[in-house]
mmCIF file of the N, C-alpha and C atoms, coordinates in Angstrom:
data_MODEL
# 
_entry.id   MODEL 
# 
loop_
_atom_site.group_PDB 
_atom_site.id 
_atom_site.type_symbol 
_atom_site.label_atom_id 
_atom_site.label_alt_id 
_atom_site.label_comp_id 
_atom_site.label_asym_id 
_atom_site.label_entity_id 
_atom_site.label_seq_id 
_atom_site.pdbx_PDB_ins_code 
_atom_site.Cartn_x 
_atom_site.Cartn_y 
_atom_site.Cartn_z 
_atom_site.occupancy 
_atom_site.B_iso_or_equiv 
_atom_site.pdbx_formal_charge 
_atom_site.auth_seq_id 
_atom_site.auth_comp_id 
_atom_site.auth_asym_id 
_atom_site.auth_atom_id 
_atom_site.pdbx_PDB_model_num 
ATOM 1   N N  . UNK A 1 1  ? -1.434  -10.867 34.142  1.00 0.00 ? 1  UNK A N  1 
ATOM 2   C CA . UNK A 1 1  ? -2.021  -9.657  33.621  1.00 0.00 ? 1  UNK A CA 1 
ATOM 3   C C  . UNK A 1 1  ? -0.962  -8.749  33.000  1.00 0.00 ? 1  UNK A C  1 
ATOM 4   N N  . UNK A 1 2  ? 0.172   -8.720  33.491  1.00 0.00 ? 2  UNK A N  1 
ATOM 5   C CA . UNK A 1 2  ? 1.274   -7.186  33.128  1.00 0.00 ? 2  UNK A CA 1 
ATOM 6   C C  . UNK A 1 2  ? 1.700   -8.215  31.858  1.00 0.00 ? 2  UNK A C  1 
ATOM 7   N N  . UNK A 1 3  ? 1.791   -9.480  31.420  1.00 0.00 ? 3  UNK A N  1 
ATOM 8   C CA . UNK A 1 3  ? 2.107   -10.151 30.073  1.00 0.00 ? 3  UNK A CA 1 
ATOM 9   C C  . UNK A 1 3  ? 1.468   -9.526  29.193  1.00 0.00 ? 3  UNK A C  1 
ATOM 10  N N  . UNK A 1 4  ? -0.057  -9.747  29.752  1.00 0.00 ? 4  UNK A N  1 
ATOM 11  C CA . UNK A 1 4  ? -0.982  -9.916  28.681  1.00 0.00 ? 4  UNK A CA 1 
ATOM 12  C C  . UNK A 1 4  ? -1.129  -8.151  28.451  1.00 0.00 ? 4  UNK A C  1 
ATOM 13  N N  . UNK A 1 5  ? -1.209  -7.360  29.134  1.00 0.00 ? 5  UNK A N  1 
ATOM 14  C CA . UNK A 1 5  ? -0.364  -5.673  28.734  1.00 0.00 ? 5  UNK A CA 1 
ATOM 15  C C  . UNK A 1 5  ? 0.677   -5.426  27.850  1.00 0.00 ? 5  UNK A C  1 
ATOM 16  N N  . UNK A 1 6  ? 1.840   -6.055  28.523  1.00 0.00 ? 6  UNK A N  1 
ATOM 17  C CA . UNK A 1 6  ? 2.579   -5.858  27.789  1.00 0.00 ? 6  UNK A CA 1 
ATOM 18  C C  . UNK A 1 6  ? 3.171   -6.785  26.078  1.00 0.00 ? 6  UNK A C  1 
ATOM 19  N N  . UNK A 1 7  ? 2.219   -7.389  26.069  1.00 0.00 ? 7  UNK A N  1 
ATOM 20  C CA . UNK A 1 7  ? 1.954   -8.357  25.043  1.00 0.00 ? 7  UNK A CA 1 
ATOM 21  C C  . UNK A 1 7  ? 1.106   -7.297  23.571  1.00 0.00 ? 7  UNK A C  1 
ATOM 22  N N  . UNK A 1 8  ? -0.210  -6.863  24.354  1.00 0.00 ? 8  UNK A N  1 
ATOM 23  C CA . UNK A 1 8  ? -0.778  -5.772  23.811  1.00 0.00 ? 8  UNK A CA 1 
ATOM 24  C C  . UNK A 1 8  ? -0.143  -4.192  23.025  1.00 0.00 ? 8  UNK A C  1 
ATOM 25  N N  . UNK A 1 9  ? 0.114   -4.386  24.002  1.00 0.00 ? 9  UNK A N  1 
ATOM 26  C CA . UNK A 1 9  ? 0.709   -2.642  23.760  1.00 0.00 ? 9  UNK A CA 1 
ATOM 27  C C  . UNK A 1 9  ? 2.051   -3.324  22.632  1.00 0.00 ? 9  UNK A C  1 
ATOM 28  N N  . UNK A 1 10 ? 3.052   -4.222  22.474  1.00 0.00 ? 10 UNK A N  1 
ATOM 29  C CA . UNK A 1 10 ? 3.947   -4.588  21.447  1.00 0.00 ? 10 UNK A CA 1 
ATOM 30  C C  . UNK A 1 10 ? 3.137   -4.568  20.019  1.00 0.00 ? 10 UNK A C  1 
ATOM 31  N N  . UNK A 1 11 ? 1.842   -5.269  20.376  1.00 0.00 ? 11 UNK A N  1 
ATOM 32  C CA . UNK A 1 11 ? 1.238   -5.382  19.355  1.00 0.00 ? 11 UNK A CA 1 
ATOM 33  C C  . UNK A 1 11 ? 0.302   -4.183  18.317  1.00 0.00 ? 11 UNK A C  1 
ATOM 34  N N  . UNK A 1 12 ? 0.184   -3.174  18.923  1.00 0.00 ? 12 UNK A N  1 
ATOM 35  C CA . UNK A 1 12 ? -0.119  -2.131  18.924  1.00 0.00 ? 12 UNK A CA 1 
ATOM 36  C C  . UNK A 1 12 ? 0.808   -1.057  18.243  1.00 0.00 ? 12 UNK A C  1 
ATOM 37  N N  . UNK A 1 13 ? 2.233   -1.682  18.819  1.00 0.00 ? 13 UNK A N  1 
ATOM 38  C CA . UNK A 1 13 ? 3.109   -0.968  18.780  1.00 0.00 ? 13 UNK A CA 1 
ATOM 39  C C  . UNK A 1 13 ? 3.855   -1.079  17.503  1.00 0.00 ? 13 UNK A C  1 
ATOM 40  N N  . UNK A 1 14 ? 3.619   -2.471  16.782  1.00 0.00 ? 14 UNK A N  1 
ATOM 41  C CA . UNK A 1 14 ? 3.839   -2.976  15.557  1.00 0.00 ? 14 UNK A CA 1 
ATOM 42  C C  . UNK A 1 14 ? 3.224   -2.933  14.669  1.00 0.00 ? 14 UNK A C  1 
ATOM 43  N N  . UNK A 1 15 ? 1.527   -2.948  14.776  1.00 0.00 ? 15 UNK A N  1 
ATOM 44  C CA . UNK A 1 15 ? 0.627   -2.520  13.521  1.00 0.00 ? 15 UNK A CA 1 
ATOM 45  C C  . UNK A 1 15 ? 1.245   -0.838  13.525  1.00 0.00 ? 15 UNK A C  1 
ATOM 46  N N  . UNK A 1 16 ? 1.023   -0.140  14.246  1.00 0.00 ? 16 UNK A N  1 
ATOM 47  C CA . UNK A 1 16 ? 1.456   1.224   13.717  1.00 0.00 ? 16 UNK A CA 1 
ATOM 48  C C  . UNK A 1 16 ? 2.448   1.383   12.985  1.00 0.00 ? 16 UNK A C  1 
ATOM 49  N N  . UNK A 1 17 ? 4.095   0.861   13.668  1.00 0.00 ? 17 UNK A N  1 
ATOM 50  C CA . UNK A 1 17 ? 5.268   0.821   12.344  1.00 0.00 ? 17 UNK A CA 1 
ATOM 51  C C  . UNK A 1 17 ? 5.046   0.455   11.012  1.00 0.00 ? 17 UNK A C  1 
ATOM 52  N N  . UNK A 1 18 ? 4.227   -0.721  11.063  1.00 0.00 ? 18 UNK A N  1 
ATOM 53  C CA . UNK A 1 18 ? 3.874   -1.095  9.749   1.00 0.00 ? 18 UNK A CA 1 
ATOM 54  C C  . UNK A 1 18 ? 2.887   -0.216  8.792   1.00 0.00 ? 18 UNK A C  1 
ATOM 55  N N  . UNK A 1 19 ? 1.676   0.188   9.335   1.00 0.00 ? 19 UNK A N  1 
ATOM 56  C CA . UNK A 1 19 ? 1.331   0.578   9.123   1.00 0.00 ? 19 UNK A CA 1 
ATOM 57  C C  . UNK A 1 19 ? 1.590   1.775   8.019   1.00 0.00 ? 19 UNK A C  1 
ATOM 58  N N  . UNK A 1 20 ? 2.598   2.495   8.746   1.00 0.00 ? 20 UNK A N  1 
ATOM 59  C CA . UNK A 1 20 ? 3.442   3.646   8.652   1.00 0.00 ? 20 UNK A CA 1 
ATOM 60  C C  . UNK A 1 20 ? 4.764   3.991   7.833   1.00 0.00 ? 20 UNK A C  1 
ATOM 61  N N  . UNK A 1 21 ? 5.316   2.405   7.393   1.00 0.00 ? 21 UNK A N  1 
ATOM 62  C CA . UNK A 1 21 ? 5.981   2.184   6.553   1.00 0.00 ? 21 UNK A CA 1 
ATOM 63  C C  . UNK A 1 21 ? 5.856   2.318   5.119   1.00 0.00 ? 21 UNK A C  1 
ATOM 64  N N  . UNK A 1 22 ? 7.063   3.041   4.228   1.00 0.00 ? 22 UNK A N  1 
ATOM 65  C CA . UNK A 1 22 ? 6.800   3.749   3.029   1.00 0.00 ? 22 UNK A CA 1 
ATOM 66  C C  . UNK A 1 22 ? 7.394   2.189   2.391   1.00 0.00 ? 22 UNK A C  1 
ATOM 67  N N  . UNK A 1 23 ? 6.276   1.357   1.182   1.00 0.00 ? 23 UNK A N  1 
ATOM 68  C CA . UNK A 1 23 ? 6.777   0.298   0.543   1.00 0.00 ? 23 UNK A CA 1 
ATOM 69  C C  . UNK A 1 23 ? 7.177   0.807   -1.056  1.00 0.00 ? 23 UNK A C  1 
ATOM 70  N N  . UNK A 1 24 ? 8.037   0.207   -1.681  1.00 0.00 ? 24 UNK A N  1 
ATOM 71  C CA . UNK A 1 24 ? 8.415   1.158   -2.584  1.00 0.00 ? 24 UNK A CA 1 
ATOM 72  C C  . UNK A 1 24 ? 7.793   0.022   -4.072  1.00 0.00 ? 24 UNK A C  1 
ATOM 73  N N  . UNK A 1 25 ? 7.929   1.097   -4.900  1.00 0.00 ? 25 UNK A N  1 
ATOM 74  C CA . UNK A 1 25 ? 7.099   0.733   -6.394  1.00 0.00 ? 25 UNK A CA 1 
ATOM 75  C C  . UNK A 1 25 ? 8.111   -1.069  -6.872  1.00 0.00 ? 25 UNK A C  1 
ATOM 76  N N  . UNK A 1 26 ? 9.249   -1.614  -6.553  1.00 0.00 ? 26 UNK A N  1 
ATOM 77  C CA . UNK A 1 26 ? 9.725   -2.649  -7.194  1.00 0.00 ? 26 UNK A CA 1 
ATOM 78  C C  . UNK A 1 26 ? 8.823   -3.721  -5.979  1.00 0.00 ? 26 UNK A C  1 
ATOM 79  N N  . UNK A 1 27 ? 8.320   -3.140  -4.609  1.00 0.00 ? 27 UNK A N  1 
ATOM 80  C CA . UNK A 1 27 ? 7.641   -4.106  -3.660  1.00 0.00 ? 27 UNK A CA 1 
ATOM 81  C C  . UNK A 1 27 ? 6.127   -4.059  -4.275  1.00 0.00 ? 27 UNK A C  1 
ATOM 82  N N  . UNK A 1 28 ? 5.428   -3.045  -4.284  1.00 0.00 ? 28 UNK A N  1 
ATOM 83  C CA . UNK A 1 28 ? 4.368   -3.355  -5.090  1.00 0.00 ? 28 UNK A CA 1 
ATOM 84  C C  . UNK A 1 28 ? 4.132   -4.235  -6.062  1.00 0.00 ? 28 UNK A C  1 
ATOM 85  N N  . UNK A 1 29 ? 5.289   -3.875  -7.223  1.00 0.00 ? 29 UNK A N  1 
ATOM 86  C CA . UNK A 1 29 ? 5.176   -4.930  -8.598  1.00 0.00 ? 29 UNK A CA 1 
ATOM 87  C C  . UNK A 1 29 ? 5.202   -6.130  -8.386  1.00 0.00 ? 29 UNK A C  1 
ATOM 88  N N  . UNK A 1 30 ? 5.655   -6.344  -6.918  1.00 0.00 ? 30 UNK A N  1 
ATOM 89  C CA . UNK A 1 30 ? 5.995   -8.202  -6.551  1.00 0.00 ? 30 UNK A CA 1 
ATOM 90  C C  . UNK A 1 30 ? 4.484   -8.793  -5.904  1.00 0.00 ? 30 UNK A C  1 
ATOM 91  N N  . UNK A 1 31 ? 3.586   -7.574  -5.764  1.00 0.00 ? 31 UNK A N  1 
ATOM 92  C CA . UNK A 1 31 ? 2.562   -7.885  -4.694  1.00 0.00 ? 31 UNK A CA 1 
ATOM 93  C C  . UNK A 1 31 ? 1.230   -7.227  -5.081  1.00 0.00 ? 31 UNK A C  1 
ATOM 94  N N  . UNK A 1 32 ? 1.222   -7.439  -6.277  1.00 0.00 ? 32 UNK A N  1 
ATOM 95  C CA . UNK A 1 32 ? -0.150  -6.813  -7.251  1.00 0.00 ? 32 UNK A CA 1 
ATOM 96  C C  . UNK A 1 32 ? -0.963  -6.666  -6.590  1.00 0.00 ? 32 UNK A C  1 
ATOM 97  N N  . UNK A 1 33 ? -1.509  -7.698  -6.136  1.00 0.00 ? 33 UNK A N  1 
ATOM 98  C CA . UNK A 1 33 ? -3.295  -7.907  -5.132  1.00 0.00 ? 33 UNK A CA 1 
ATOM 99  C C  . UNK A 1 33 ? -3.302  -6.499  -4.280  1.00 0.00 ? 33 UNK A C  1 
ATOM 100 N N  . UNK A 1 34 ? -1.737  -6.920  -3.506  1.00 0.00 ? 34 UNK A N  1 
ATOM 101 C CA . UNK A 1 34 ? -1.762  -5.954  -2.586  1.00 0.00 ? 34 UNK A CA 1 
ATOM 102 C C  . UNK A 1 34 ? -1.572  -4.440  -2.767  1.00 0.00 ? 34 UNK A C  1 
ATOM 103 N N  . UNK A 1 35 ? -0.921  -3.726  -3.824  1.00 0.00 ? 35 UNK A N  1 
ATOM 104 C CA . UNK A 1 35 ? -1.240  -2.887  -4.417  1.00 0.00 ? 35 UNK A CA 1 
ATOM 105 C C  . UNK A 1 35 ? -2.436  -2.296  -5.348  1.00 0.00 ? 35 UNK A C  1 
ATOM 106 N N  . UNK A 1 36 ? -3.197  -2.821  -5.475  1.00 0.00 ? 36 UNK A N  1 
ATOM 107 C CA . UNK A 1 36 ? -4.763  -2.849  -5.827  1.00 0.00 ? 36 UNK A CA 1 
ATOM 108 C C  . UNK A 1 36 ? -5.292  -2.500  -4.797  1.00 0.00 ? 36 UNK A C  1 
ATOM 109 N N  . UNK A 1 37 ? -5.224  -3.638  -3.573  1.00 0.00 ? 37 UNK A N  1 
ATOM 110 C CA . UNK A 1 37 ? -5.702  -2.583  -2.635  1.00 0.00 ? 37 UNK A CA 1 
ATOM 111 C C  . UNK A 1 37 ? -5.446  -1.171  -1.765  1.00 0.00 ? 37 UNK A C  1 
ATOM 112 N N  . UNK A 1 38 ? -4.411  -1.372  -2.164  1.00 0.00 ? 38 UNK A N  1 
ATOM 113 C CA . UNK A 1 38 ? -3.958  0.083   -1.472  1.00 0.00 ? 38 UNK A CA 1 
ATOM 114 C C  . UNK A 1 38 ? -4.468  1.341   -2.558  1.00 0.00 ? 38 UNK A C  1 
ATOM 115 N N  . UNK A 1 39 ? -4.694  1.076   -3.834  1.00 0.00 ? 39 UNK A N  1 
ATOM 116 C CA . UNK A 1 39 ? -5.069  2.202   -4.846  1.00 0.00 ? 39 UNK A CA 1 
ATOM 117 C C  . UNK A 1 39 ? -6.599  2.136   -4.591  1.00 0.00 ? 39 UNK A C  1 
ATOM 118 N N  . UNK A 1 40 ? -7.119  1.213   -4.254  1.00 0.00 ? 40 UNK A N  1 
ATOM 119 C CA . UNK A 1 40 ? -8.892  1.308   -3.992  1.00 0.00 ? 40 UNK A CA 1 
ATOM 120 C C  . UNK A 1 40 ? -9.026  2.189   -2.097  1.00 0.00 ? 40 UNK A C  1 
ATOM 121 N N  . UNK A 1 41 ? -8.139  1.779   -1.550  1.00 0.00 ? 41 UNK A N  1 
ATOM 122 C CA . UNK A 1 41 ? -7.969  2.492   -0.271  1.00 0.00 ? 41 UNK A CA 1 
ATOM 123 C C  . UNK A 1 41 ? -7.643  3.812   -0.573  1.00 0.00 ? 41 UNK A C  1 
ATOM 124 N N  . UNK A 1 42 ? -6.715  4.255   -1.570  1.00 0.00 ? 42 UNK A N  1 
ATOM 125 C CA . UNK A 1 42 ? -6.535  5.509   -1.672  1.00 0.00 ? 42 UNK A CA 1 
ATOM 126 C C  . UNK A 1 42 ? -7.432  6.449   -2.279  1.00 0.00 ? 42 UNK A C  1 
ATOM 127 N N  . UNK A 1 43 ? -8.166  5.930   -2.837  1.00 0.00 ? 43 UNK A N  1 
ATOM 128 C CA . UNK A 1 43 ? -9.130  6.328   -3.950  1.00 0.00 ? 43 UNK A CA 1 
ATOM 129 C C  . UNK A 1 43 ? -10.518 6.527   -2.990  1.00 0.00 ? 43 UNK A C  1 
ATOM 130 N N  . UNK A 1 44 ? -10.674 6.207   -1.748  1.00 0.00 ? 44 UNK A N  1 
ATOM 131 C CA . UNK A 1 44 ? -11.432 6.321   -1.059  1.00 0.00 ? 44 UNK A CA 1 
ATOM 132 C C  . UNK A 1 44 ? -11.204 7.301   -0.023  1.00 0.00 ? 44 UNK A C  1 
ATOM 133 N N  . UNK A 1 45 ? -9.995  7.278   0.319   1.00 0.00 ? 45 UNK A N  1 
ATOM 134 C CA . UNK A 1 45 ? -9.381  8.594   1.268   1.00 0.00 ? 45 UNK A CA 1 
ATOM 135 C C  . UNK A 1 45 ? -9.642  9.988   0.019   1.00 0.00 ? 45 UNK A C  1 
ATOM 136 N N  . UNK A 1 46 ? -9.045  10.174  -1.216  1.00 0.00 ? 46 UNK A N  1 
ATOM 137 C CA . UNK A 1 46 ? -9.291  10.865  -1.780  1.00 0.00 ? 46 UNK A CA 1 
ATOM 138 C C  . UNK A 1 46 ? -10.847 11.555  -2.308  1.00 0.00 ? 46 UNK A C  1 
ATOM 139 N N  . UNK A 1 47 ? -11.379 10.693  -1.732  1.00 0.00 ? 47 UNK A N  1 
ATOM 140 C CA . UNK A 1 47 ? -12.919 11.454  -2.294  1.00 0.00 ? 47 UNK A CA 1 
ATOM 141 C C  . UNK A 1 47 ? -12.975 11.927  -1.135  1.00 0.00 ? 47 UNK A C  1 
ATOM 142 N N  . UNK A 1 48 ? -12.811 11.985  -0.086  1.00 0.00 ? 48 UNK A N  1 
ATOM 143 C CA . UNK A 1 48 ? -13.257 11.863  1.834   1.00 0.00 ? 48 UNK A CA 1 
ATOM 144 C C  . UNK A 1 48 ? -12.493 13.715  1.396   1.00 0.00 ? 48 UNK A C  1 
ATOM 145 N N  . UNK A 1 49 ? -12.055 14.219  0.757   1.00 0.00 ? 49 UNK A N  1 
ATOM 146 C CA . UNK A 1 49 ? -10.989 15.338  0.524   1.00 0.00 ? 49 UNK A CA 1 
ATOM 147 C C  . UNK A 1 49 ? -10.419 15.767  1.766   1.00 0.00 ? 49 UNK A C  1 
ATOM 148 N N  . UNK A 1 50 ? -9.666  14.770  2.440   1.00 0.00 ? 50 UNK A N  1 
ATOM 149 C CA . UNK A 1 50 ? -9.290  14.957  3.786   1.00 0.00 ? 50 UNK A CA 1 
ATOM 150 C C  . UNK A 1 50 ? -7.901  15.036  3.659   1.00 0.00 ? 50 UNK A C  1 
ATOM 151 N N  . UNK A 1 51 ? -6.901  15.525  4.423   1.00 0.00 ? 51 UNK A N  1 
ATOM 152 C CA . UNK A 1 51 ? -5.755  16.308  3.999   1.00 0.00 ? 51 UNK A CA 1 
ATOM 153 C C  . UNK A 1 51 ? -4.991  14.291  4.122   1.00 0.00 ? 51 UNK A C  1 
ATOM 154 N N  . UNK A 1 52 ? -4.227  14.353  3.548   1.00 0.00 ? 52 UNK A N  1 
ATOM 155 C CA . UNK A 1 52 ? -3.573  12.719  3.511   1.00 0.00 ? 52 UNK A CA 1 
ATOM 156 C C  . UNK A 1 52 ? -2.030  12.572  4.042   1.00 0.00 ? 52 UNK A C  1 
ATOM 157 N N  . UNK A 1 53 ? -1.719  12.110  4.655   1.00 0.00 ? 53 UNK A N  1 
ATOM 158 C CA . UNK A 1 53 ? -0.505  11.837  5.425   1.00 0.00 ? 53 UNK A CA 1 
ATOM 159 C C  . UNK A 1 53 ? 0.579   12.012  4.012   1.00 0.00 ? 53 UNK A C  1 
ATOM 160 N N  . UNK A 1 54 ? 1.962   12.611  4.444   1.00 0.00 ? 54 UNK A N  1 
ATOM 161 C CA . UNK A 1 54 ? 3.263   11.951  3.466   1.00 0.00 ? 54 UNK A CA 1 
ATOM 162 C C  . UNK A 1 54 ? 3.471   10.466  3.099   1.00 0.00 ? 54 UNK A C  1 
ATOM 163 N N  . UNK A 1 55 ? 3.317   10.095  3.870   1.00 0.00 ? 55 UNK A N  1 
ATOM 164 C CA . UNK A 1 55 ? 4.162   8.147   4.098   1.00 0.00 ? 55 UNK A CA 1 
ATOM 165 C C  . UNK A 1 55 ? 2.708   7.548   3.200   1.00 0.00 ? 55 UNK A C  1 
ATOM 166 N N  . UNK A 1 56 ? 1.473   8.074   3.484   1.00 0.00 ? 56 UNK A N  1 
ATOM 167 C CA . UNK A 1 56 ? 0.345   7.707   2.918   1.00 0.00 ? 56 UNK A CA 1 
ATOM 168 C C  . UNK A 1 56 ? 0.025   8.080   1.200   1.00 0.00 ? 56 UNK A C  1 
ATOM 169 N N  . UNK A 1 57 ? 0.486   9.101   0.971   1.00 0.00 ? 57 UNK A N  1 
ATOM 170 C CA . UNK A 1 57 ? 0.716   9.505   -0.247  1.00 0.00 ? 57 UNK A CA 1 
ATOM 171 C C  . UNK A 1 57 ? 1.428   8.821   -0.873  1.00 0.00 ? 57 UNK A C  1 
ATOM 172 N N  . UNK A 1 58 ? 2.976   8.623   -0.455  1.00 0.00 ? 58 UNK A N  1 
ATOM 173 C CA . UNK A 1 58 ? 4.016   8.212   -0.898  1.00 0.00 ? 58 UNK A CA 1 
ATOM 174 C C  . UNK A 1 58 ? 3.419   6.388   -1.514  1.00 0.00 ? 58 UNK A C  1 
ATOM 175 N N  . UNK A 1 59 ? 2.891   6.115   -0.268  1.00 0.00 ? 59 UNK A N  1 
ATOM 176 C CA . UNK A 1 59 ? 2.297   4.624   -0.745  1.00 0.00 ? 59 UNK A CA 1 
ATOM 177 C C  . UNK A 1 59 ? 1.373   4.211   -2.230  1.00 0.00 ? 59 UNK A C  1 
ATOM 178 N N  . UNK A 1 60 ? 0.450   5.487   -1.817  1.00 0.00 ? 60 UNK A N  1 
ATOM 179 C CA . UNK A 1 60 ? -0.769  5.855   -2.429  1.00 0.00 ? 60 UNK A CA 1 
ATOM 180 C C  . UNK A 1 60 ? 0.257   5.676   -3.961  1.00 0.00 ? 60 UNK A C  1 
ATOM 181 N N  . UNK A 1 61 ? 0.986   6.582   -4.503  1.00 0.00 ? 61 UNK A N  1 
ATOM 182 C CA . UNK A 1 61 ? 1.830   6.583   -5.633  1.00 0.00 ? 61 UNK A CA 1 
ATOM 183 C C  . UNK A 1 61 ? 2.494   5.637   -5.888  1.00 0.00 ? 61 UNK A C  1 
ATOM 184 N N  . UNK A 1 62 ? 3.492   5.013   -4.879  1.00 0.00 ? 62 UNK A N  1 
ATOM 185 C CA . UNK A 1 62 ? 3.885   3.997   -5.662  1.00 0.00 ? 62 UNK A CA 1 
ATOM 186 C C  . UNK A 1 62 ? 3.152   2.389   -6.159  1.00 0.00 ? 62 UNK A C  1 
ATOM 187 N N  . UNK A 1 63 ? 2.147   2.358   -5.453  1.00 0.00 ? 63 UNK A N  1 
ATOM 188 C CA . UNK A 1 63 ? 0.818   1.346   -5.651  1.00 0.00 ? 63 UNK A CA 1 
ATOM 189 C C  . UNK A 1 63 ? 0.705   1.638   -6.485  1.00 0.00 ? 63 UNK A C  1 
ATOM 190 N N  . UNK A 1 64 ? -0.258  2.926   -6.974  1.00 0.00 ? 64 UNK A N  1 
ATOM 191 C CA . UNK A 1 64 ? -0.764  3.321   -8.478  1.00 0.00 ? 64 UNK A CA 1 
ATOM 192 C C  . UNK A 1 64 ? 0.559   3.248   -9.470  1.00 0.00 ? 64 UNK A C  1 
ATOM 193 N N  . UNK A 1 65 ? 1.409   3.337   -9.745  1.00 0.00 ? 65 UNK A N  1 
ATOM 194 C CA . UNK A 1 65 ? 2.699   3.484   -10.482 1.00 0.00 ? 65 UNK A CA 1 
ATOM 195 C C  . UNK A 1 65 ? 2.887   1.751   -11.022 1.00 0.00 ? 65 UNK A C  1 
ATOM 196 N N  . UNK A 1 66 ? 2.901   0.949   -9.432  1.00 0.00 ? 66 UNK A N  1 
ATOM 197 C CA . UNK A 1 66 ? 3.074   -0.722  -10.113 1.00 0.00 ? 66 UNK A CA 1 
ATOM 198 C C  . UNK A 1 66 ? 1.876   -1.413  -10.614 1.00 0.00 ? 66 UNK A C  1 
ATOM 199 N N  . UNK A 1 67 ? 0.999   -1.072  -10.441 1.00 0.00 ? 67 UNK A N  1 
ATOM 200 C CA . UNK A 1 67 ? -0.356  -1.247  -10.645 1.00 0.00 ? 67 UNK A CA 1 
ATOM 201 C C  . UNK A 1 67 ? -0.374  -0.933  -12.664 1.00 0.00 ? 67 UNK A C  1 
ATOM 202 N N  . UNK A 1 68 ? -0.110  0.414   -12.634 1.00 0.00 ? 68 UNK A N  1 
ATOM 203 C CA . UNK A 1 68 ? 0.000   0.594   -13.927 1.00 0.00 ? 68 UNK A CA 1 
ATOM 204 C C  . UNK A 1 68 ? 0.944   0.099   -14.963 1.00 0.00 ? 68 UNK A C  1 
ATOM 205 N N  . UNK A 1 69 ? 2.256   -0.104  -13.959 1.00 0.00 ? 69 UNK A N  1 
ATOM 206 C CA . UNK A 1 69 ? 2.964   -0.994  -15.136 1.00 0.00 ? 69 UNK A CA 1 
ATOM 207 C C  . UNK A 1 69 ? 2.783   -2.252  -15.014 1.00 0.00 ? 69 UNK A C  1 
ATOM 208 N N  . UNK A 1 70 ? 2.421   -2.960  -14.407 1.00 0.00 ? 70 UNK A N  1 
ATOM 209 C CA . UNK A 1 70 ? 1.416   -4.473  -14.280 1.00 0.00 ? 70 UNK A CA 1 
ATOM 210 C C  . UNK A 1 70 ? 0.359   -4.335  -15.294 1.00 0.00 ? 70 UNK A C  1 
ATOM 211 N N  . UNK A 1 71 ? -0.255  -3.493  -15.522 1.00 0.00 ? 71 UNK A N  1 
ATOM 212 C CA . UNK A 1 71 ? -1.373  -3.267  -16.834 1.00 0.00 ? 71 UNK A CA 1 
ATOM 213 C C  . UNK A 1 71 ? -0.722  -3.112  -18.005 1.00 0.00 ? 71 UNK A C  1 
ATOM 214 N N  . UNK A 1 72 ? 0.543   -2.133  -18.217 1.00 0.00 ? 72 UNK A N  1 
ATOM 215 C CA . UNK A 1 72 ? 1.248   -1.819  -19.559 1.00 0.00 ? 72 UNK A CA 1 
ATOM 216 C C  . UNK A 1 72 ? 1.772   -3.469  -19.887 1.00 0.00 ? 72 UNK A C  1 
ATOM 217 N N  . UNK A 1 73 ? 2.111   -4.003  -19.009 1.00 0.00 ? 73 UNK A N  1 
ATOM 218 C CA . UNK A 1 73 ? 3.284   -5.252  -19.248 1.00 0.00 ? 73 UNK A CA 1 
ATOM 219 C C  . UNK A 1 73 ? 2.156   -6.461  -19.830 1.00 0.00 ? 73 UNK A C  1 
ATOM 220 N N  . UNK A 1 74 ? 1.221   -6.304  -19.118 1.00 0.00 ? 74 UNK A N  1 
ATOM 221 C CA . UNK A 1 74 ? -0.145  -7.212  -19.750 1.00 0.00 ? 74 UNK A CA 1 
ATOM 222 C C  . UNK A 1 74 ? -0.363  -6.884  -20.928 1.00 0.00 ? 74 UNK A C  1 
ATOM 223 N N  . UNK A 1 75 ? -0.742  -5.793  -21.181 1.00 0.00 ? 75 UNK A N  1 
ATOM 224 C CA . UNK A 1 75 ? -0.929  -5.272  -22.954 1.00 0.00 ? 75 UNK A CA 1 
ATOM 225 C C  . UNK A 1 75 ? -0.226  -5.202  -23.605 1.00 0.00 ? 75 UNK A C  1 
ATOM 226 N N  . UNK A 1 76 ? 1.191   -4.992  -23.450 1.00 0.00 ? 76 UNK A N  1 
ATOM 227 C CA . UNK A 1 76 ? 2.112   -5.276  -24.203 1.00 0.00 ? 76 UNK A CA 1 
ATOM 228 C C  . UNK A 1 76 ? 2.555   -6.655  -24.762 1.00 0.00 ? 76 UNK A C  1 
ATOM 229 N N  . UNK A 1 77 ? 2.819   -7.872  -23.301 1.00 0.00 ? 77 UNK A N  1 
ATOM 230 C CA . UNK A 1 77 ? 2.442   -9.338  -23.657 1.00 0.00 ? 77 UNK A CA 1 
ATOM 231 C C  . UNK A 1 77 ? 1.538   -9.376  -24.775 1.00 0.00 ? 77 UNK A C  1 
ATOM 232 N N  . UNK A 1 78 ? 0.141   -8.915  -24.595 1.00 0.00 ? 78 UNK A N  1 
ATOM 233 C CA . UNK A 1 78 ? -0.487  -9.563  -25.667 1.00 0.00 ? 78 UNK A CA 1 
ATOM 234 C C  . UNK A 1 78 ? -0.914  -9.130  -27.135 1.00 0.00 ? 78 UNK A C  1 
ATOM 235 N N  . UNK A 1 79 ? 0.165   -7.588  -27.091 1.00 0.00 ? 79 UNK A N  1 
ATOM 236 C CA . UNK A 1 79 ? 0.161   -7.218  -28.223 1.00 0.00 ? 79 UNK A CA 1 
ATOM 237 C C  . UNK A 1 79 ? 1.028   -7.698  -29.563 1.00 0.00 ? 79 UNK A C  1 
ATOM 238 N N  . UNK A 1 80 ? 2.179   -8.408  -28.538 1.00 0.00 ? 80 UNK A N  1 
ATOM 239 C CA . UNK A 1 80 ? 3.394   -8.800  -29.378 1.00 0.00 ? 80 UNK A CA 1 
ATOM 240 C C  . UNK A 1 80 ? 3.578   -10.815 -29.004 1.00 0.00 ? 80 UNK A C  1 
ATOM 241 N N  . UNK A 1 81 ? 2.148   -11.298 -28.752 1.00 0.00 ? 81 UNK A N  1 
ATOM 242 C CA . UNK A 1 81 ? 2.527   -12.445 -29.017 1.00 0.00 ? 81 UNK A CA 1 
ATOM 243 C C  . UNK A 1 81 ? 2.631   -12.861 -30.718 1.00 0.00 ? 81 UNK A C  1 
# 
């Protein structure tokens, strides 16, 4: 039983760090999908007009930021083939 506690609570203890961790705009650009979702997550906290964490913001921006130059770099590709 005190494993399977203390097994828990690590795990607990690790979604939150992560959670909580600020990923920066060159990690986004590597991880499109996953920055998509974080701009549809943010975009949903933002209608909620609920006050939004720093570290959550910070995310919130640099998602939207690689997101958008993932779109410029697409249109540009296919403006100048």
């Amino acid at each position: 039983m005190k494993i399977q506690t203390t097994l828990l609570i690590t795990c607990v203890i690790t979604l939150m760090t992560a959670c909580s961790q600020v990923k920066t705009q060159e990690y986004y650009a590597e991880h499109l999908e996953e920055a998509q979702k974080v701009v549809q997550k943010c975009e949903i906290e933002a209608r909620k007009n609920k006050e939004l964490k720093d570290k959550f913001v910070e995310n919130c921006t640099n998602a939207s930021m690689a997101v958008m130059n993932g779109m410029l770099n697409n249109l540009s590709q296919g403006l100048f083939k």
